[in-house]
TIKOL-962886 format. One line per 3 residues: number of its first residue (from 1); their letters; for each residue y, x, z of C-alpha. Coordinates in pm, whole numbers, plus 50000, padded with zeros to 5 digits. Example, Ala and Ser with C-alpha at 12.3 -4.5 7.8 and 13.67 -1.06 7.14 Angstrom:
REM TIKOL-962886
1> AS> 49550/51230/50780  49894/51367/50714 $
REM end
This chain:
REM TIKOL-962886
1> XXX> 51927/49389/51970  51861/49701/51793  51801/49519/51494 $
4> XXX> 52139/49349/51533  52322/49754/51538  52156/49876/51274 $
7> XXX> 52262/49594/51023  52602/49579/51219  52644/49919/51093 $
10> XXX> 52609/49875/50747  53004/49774/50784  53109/50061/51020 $
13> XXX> 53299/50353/50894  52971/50570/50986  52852/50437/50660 $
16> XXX> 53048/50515/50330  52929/50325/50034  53076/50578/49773 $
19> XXX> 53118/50877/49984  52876/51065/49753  53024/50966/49450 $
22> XXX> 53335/51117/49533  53186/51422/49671  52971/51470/49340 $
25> XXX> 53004/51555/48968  52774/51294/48771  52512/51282/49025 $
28> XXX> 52182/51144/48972  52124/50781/49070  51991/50792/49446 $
31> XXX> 51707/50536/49510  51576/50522/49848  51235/50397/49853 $
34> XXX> 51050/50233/50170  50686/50285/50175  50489/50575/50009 $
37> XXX> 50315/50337/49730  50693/50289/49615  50796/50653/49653 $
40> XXX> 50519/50698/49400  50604/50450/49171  50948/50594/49174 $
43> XXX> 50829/50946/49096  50586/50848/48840  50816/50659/48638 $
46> XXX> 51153/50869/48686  51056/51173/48628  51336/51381/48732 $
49> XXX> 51639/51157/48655  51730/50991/48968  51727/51105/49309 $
52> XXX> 51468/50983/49558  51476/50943/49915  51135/50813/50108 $
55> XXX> 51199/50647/50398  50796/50604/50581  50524/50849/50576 $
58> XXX> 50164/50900/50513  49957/50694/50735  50269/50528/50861 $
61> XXX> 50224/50131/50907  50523/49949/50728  50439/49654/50931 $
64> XXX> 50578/49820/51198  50781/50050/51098  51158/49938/51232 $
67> XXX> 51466/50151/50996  51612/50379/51193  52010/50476/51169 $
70> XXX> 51931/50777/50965  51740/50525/50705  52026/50280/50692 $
73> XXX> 52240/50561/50652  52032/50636/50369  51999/50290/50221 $
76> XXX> 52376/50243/50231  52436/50547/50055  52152/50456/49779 $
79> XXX> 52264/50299/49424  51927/50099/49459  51674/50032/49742 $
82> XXX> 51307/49985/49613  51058/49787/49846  50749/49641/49869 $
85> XXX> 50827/49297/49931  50611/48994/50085  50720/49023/50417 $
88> XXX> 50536/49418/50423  50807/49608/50551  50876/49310/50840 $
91> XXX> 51142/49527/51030  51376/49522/50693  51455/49173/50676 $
94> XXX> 51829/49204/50823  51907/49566/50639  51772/49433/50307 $
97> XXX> 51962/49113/50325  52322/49322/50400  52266/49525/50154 $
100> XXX> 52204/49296/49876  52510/49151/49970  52704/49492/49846 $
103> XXX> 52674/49656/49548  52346/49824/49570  52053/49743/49387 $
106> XXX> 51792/49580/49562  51415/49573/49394  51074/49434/49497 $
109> XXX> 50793/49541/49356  50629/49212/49436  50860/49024/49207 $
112> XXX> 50663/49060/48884  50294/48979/49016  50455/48655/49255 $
115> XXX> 50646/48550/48925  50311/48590/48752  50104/48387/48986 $
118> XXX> 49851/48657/49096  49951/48698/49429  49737/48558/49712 $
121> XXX> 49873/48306/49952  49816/48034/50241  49813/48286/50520 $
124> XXX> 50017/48298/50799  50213/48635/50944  50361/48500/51259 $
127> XXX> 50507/48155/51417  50813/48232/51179  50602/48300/50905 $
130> XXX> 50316/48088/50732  50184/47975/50432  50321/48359/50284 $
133> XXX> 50151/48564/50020  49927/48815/50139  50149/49156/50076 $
136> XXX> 49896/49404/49994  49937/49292/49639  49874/49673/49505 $
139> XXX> 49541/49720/49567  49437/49532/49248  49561/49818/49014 $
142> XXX> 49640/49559/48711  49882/49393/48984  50044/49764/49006 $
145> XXX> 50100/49806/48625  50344/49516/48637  50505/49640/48904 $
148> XXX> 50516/49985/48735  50691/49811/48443  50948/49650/48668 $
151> XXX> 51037/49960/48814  51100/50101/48495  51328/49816/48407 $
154> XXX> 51517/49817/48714  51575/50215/48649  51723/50150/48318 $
157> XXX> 51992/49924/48460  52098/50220/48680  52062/50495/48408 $
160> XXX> 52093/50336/48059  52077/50650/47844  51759/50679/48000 $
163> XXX> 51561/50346/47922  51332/50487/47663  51214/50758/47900 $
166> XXX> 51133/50535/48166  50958/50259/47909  50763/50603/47815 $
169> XXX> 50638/50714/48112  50531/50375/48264  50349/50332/47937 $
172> XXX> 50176/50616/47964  50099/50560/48350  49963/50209/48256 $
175> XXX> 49712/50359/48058  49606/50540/48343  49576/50282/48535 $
178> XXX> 49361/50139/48285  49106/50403/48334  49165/50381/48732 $
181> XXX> 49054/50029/48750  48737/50079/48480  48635/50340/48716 $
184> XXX> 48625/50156/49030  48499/49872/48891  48181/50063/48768 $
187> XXX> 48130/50203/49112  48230/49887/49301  47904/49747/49119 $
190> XXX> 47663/49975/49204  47635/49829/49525  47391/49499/49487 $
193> XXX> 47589/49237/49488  47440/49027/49796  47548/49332/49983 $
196> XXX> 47930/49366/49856  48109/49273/50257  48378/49506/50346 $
199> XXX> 48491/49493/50690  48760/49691/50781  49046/49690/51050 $
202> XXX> 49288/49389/50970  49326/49188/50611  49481/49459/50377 $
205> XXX> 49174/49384/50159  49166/49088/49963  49287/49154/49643 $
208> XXX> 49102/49466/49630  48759/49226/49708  48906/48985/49423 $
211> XXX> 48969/49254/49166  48626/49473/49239  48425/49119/49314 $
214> XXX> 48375/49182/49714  48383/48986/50008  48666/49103/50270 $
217> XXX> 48669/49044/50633  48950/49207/50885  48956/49193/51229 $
220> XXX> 49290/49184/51258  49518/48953/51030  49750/49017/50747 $
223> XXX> 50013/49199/50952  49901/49447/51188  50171/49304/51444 $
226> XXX> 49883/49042/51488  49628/49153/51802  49311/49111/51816 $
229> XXX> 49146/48940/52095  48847/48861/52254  48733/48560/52082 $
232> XXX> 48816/48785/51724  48596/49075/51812  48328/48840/51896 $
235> XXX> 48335/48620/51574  48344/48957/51407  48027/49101/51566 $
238> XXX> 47862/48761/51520  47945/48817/51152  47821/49165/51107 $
241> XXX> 47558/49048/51281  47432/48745/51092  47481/48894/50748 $
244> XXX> 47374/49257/50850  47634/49485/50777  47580/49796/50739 $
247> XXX> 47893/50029/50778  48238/49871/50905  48565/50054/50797 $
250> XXX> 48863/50186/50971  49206/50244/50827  49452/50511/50789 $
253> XXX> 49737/50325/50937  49544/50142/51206  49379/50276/51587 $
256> XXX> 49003/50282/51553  48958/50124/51904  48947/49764/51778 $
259> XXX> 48700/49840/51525  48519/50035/51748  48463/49767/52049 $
262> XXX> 48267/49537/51703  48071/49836/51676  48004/49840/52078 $
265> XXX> 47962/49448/52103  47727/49471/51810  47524/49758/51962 $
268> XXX> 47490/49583/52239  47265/49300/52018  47080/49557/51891 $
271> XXX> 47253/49567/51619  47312/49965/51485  47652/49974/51290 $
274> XXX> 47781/50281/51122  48136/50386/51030  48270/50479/50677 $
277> XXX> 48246/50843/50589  48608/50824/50605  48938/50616/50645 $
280> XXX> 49078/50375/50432  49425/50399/50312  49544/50051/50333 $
283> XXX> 49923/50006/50421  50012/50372/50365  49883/50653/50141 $
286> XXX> 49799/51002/50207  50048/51314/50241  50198/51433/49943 $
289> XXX> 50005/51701/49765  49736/51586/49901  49489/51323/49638 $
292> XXX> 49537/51035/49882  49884/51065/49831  49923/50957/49511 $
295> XXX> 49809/50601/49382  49531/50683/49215  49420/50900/49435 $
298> XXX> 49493/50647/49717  49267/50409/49515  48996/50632/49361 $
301> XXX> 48995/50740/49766  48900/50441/49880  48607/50363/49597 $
304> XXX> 48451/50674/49714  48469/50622/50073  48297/50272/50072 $
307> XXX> 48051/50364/49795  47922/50743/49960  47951/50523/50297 $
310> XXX> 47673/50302/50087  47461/50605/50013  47517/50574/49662 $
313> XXX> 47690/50833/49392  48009/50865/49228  48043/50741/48841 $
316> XXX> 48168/51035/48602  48536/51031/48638  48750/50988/48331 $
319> XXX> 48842/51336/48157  49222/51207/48095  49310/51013/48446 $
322> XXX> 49500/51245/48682  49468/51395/48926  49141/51493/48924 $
325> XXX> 48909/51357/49162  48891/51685/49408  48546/51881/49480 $
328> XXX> 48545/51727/49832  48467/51432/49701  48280/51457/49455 $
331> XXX> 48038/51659/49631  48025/51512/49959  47652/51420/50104 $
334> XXX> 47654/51002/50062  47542/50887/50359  47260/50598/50390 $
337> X> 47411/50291/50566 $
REM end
């Protein structure tokens, strides 16, 4: 039902398509972006020539995350609406539809690595959905430079005059995202390679294990909307068990409880598990300002989590790739799994 009023009043009176343009002397393009990774995008590659409004948090899981009636007021007042795509933002379905119905611009950043053939697929979401690509397409940085360059095309058909700008600057970003992925692959292999398993709270994981060569379990499935029972926490523990992991991971976005009764059901086969030095982001970065809250740092947060949680040290980090990794990371104790 609510889902019903919020796209029912994308055609009330509440919701003025070009309100703003009246009320305004050459405004900026607005975009309203859903998640943070696409806030980011949308920063990096505008710079300050379009207007952005960012719709979830940090450590706010899009899975779940149903629009509100300030967002759709938002969204309906927005000359473009940038998303993640592949069934991620599962509460949007209905809003996203309507609007690409009107005259606002409606972009995936999905599109360019599903046209591309790198996404991952054969899963299933729910009884509605199955056989659907695994969403979490961003975690293998060369997946995010094409959607970096789609943003910047999608910008230009808002803002012409300022094409070259945005071919510039997602350029320039796609260079750093050269040295991003580099980087984590040198410290993704430090870790011998029979003992590569990261385990962490549901499946946000896989293309991050394809592009860094690790095997990825989750307790939970793709979507977080998926519980785990019994029977999952047991298989899991049998796992950990039987290939003797070390260190299981829990995520930003995601209680620690489940995670914590593998831990509990492991310890109780004499089995000692430790937990990651810190979270994972997975379906959400960090605050802004803060490292995690940027891409990279989202990223280059997540290498050094998993590899101190191994008890190994950090590679030198790359002189030109911003921002820099902080001091509290770089001179954290590693702890011995």
């Amino acid at each position: 039902m609510k889902r019903n009023i919020l796209v029912a009043l994308l055609f009330t009176g509440l919701l003025v398509a070009n309100g703003r343009l009246v009320a305004q002397e050459d405004p900026l393009p607005l975009v309203v972006a859903t998640t943070t990774q696409a806030r980011d995008a949308l920063e990096i590659v505008s710079g300050e020539r379009i207007e952005i409004i960012g719709l979830m948090g940090a450590g706010v899981d899009p899975h779940l995350y149903r629009p509100t009636e300030a967002d759709v007021r938002a969204m309906n007042r927005a000359d473009a609406i940038v998303y993640s795509g592949l069934h991620l933002e599962g509460q949007f379905g209905d809003v996203l539809g309507a609007l690409g119905e009107r005259d606002i611009l409606v972009v995936a950043l999905s599109d360019p690595v599903k046209k591309a053939g790198f996404t991952i697929g054969g899963f299933t979401l729910s009884d509605a959905f199955s056989n659907v690509d695994d969403p979490h397409f961003w975690f293998d940085p060369r997946n995010w430079q094409l959607s970096i360059d789609h943003v910047a095309v999608q910008l230009a058909l808002l803002d012409p005059a300022g094409a070259d700008d945005y071919a510039e600057r997602a350029a320039d970003y796609n260079v750093q995202l050269d040295l991003l992925f580099d980087w984590a692959s040198e410290a993704m292999a430090a870790v011998p390679q029979d003992q590569r398993v990261l385990v962490t709270s549901h499946d946000a994981f896989q293309y991050f294990g394809e592009a860094f060569d690790w095997e990825v379990r989750g307790l939970q499935g793709l979507s977080t909307e998926d519980e785990a029972g019994v029977a999952d926490v047991q298989a899991l523990v049998d796992f950990v068990i039987e290939r003797d992991i070390p260190v299981l991971f829990v995520e930003s976005s995601v209680p620690p409880n489940a995670i914590e009764s593998v831990r509990e059901g492991a310890a109780a086969q004499g089995h000692d598990i430790g937990v990651g030095l810190r979270e994972l982001y997975s379906d959400a970065m960090g605050a802004p300002g803060d490292f995690g809250g940027t891409y990279v740092g989202m990223l280059a947060g997540n290498v050094s989590t998993i590899l101190q949680s191994w008890g190994l040290p950090l590679p030198a980090w790359p002189d030109d790739l911003q921002p820099p990794l902080p001091d509290e990371l770089v001179e954290v104790d590693a702890q011995a799994p």
